[in-house]
N, C-alpha and C positions, 0 to 999 in steps of 0.2 A: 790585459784583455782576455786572453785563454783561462786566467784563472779564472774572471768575471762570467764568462762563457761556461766554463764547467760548475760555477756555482748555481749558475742558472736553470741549466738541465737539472743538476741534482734536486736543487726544488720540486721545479716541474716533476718529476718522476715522482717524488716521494709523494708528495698530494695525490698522482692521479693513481696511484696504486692508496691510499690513504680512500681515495673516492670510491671505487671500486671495492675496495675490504669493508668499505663503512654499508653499502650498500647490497654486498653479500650478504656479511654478518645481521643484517637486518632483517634480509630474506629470510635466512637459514631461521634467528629467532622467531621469527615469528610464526614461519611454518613448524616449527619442535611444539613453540607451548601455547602459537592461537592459531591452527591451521585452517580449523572452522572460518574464522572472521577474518583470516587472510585470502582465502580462497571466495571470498563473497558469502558467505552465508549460505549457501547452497543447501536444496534439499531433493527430494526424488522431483519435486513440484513446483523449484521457482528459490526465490531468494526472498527471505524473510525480512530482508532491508528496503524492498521494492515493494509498490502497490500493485495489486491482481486486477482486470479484470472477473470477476468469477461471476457476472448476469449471462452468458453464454451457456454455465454447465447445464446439462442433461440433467432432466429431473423426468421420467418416466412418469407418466399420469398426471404429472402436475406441472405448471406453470415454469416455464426455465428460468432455471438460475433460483429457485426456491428451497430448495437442498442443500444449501450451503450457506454460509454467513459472507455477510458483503463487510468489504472497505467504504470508506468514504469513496465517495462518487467522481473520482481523479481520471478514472476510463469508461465510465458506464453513467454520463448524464446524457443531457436531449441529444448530446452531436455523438453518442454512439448509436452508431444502426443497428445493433443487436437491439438494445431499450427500445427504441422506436418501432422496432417489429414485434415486439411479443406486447405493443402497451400502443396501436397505430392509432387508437383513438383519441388519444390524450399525450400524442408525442406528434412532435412537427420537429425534423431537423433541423438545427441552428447551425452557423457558420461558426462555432467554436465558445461562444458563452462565456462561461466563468469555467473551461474547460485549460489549465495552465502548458495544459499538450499541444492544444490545437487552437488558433488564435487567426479568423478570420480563416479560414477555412487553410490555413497553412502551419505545417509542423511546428512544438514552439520549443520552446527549453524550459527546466525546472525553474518555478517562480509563480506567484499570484498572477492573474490579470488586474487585479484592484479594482474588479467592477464593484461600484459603490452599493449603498442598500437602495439608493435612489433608481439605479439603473436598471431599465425595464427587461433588459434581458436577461438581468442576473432575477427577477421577478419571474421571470418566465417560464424561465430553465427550472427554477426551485420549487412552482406549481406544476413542472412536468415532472421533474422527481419524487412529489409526493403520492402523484395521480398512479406513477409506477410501482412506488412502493406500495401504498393501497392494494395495486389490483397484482400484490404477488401475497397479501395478505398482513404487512406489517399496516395496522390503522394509525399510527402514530410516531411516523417514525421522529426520531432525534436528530436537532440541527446540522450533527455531524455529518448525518446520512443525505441532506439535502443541497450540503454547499461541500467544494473543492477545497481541498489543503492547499497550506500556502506553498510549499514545495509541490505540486503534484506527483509525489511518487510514495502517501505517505501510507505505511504497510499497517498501523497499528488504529487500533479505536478502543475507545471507553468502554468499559461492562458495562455501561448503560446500553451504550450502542448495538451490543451484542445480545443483550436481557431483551429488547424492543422486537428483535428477528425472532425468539424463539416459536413465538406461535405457528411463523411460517416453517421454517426448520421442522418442527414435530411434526407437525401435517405433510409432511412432503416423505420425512425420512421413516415415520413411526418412530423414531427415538420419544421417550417420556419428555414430558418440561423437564420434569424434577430432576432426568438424567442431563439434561442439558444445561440444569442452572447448576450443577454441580460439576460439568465439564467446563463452564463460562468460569466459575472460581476456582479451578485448578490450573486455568492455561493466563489468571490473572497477573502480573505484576507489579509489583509494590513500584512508589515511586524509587527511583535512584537515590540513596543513599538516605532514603525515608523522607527528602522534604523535597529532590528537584521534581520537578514537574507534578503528575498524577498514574494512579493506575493505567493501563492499558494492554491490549489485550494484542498478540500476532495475527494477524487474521489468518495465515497461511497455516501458522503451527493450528489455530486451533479447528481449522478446516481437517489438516492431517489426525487431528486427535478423535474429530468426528466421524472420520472415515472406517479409522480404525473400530471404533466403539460401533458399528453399522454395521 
């Protein structure tokens, strides 16, 4: 019995020191050679893994939130009150939309709402995002910019997405096009490993790269 007993602890001990060392040494690596993406992505301005707001900022003389490059519309469709205030003529508050944050007017978690093409509210919402994007100066903006990601927390967009904002962008910051279409293909990235997905662009990083260049 005693010996059966002493075998038993010695197990027990050795995994839970086994558990603990496995989960040290994992910390430790990870913080040595990826402490960047261990630590969340961090930057002076937010995490590059996470979707911004950015229809809020200060644009001095010009239209807010025109000074910058937008994400896809995950924070900033009809059910944000910023949009609604700088666009009141052509924004009516929604109770949550094809908004995957806020879902009848209550907090939600990362995930589609799956409102369909049929549903008139996702119809709604996607004629009040264009009417806003309009009247901060993009005439045409891309699909991306008018519906919510299926995660809504999604940080990145297509250089299409980003080539459609510059008119506004120039006008707001006096940056060139041509310096902008040249900072939109420098803050580009290739697909992963050359064929998963498509290009896409950080919107954060390439806000901080606009800043700089300002």
């Amino acid at each position: 019995m005693v010996a059966h007993l002493r075998r038993s602890v010695i197990i027990a001990v050795v995994f839970i020191v086994l558990t603990f060392a496995y989960a040290l040494v994992g910390t430790g690596l990870s913080q040595l050679f990826f402490s960047h993406q261990a630590n969340g992505s961090l930057t002076a301005y937010g995490s590059t893994l996470i979707g911004q707001n950015w229809a809020s900022t200060k644009c001095p003389g010009h239209p807010t939130g025109s000074c910058v490059f937008h994400g896809r519309p995950d924070d900033t469709g009809p059910y944000a009150a910023v949009v609604c205030a700088s666009n009141a003529k052509n924004c009516t508050p929604s109770s949550g939309g094809d908004n995957p944050l806020e879902a009848n007017g209550v907090a939600g978690e990362s995930g589609a709402t799956n409102l369909g093409p049929r549903s008139s509210v996702l119809l709604d919402n996607t004629k009040q995002l264009v009417a806003y994007w309009r009247s901060l100066g993009v005439d045409d903006p891309t699909p991306d910019l008018v519906t919510t990601s299926g995660s809504g927390y999604d940080p990145d967009i297509t250089p299409q997405d980003a080539t459609v904002q510059i008119p506004m962008v120039s006008k707001a910051t006096g940056v060139s096009a041509s310096q902008l279409e040249s900072l939109i293909s420098a803050e580009t990235h290739n697909a992963q490993f050359g064929f998963l997905g498509s290009k896409y662009i950080v919107v954060l990083d390439l806000n901080e790269a606009l800043a700089k260049l300002k």
